[in-house]
N, C-alpha and C positions, 0 to 999 in steps of 0.2 A: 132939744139937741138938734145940731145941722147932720143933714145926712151927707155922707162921705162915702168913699169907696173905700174897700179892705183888699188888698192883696196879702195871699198866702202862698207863700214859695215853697218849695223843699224837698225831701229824698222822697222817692218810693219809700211806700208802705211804712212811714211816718204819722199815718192816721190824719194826715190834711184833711181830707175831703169829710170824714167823721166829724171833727173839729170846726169845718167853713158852714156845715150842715146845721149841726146844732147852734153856734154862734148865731148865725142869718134866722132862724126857728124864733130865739129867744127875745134876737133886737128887732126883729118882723122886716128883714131885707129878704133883697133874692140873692139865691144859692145858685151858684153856677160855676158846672166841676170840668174847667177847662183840660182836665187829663182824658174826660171820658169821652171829650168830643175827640184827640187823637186815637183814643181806644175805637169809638166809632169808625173813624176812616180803616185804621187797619180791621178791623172787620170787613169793613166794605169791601177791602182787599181779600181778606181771606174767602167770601163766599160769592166773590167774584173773578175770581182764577186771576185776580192780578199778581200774586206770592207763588212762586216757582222755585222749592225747595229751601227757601229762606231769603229769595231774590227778589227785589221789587221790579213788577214790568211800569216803572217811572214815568215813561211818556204818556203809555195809556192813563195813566193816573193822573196827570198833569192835565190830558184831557176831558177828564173827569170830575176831575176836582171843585169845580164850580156847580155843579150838580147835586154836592152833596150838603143838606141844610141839616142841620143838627141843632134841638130843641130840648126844653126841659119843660116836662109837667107833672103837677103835683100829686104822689102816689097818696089816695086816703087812707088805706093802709099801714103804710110804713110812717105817713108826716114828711116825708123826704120826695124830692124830685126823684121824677127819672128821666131818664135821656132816650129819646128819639131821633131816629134816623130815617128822613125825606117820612115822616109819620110813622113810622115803623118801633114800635117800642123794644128796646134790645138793650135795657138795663142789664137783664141776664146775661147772654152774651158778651156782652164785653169786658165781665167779670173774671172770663174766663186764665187757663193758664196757654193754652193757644194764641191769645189775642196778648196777652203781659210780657210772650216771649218775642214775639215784633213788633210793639207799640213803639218801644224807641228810633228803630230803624225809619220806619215810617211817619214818624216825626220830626226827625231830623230835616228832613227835606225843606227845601228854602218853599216852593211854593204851596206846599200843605199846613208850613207854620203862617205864610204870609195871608191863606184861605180863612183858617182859623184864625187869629189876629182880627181881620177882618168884621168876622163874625160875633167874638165877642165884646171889640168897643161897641157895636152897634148895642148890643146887649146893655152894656154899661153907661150908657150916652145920661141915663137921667140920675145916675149914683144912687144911694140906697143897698149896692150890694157887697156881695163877698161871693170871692173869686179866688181857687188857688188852682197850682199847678206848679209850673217850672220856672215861666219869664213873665209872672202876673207882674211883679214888682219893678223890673227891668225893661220889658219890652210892651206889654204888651199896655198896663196902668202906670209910666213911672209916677206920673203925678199923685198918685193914690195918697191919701192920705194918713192912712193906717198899713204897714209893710210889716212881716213877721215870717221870717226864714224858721224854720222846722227842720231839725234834725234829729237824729238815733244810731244806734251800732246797727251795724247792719245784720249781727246775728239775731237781736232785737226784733226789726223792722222782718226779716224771715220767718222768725217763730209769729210774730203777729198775722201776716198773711197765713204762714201753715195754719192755724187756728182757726181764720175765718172761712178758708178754703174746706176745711173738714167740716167746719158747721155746718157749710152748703152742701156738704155730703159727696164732696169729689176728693176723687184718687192722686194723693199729692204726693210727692217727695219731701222732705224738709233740704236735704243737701241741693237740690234742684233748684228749689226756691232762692236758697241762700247766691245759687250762681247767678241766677238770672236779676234779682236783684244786685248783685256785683258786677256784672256788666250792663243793667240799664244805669247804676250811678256813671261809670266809666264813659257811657254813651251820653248820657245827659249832659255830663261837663266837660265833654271834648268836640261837641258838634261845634259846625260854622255859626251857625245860623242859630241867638240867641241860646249861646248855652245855661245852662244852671248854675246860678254864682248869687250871690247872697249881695240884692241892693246895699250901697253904701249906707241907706236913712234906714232900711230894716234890723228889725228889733229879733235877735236869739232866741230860740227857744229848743234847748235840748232836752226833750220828753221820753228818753230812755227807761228812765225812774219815775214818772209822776202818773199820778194816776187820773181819771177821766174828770173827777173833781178837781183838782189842783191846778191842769190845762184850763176846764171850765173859768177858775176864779181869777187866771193870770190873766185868759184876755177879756173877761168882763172888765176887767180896771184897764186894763190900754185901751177900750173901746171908750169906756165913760175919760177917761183923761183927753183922747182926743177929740172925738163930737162934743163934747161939753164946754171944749174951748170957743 
């Protein structure tokens, strides 16, 4: 089989990044969870006094921005990457519901999507991988050869975060979740700058109802249909 790149598009808490993990595990690519390098930066933000009551201080961050290298290495543990920042391992952190409540803001920005961009063609330059996020498909791989938009209700995509966040053993809301999820879809697909919109050539997938096997066997065959061509 030729190795190709995969973009994976789609809502929050749609289970992408679960999905892009195990797929890239099973066909032996690399995984690269383009949400958690914008989770990264708004971190950066938050414990670096650049967020001022939910304000971004922009310029400094503009200033900054090229500063910030964001990596993934392989947890033996888990099987799964984790994401570093300037070396710093902050897979936890940027887990958080702090970091989930201004990752969109802070993403929006023309020059921290154009930093990140950046960073992950570099990433992609020799293919082999799977990559999701928001504008893998659109902006950042259109050429990609395998494109798969990810969607759910969004009371769905809530209850699935409420679940994972209590596993980890933090104090959540459910109705909190459900908002914040509600306004980063809102955010995602009314920004300037590469919003959230389902490639022309990407293939549907509403995973509301299916279960982690059924996901599993829908893109093992869109994988083997298109490398195998």
């Amino acid at each position: 089989m030729r190795k190709i790149t995969i973009a994976i598009d789609g809502f929050s808490s749609c289970g992408k990044s679960t999905m892009a993990k195990d797929l890239a595990r099973e066909i032996g690519y690399i995984y690269i969870d383009s949400g958690a390098m914008y989770r990264a930066v708004t971190l950066y933000c938050i414990e670096n006094g650049l967020l001022h009551n939910g304000q971004i201080d922009v310029e400094k961050l503009r200033n900054e921005i090229d500063n910030l290298h964001i990596t993934f290495r392989p947890n033996a543990e888990t099987n799964r990457p984790d994401t570093y920042l300037n070396g710093m391992n902050v897979e936890s952190k940027i887990r958080t519901m702090e970091v989930s409540s201004h990752v969109s803001p802070v993403a929006a920005l023309d020059f921290v999507r154009e930093a990140m961009v950046k960073q992950q063609q570099e990433m992609g330059r020799k293919k082999g991988i799977v990559m999701d996020g928001r504008d893998i498909g659109t902006t950042v791989f259109p050429d990609a050869e395998l494109k798969i938009f990810v969607t759910a209700s969004p009371e769905i995509r809530a209850q699935r975060r409420y679940d994972e966040l209590k596993a980890k053993g933090q104090a959540v809301d459910f109705d909190e979740i459900l908002e914040n999820v509600k306004q980063r879809d809102y955010i995602d697909q009314h920004r300037e700058v590469s919003p959230l919109r389902k490639a022309d050539d990407a293939l549907l997938l509403d995973n509301s109802h299916l279960t982690i096997e059924q996901q599993k066997e829908w893109l093992a065959e869109q994988f083997a249909r298109v490398a195998g061509n």
